[in-house]
N, C-alpha and C positions, 0 to 999 in steps of 0.2 A: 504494500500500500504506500503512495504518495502521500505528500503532504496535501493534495487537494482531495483526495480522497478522505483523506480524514480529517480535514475541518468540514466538508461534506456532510460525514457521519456526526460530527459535533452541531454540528446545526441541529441536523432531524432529530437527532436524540435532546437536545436543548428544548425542541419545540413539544416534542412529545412527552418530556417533563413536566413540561408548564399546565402542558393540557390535562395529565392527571394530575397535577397539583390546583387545577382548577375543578376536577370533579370531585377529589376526596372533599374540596373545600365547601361545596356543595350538599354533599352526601351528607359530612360534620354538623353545617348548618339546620339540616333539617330535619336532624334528631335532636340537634341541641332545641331546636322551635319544639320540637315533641314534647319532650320532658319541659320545657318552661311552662309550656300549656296546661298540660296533664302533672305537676309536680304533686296533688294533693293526692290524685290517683295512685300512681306512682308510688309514695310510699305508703298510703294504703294498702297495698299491693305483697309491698316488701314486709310491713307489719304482720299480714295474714300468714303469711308465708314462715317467716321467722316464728308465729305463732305453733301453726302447725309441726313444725319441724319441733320445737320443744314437747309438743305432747307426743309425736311419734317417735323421735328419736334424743332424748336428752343429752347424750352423749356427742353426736354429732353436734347440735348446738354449744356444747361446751368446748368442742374443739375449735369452731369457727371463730367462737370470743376470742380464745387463747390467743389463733393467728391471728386477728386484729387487735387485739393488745400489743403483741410485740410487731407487730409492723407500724403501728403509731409510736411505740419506743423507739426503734431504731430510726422513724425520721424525725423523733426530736434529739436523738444523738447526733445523727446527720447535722444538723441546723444549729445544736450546741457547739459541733464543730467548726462550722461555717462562720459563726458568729466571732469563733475567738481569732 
């Protein structure tokens, strides 16, 4: 390959960058409009949910906490870090 051959290929790939980074942005947008609409629903949703899962499996829900306990620890270790 030439040198015109491959700023050729850096064009079309440039361009076909831009243009899925204009559909995910897209795509982004209009689930983010979803969940802004529906936010009451939503965790509604997630409440039933997390409900259920306690009466059917308690253990499973204990283990979920656990992993969301230490992944909010570690990003406030993260940020303790950051800060100093």
């Amino acid at each position: 390959m030439n040198n015109e051959e491959l700023l050729k290929q850096n064009i079309t790939l440039k361009e076909e960058n831009e243009k899925l980074k204009k559909q995910l942005e897209n795509y982004n947008n209009s689930r983010k409009s979803y969940y802004e609409k529906n936010k009451d629903l939503v965790n509604q949703k997630a409440k039933e949910r997390l409900k259920k899962l306690a009466e059917e499996n308690p253990e499973k829900l204990k283990e979920i906490n656990k992993k969301a306990y230490l992944k909010r620890k570690e990003k406030l270790e993260k940020e303790k870090l950051e800060n100093i």
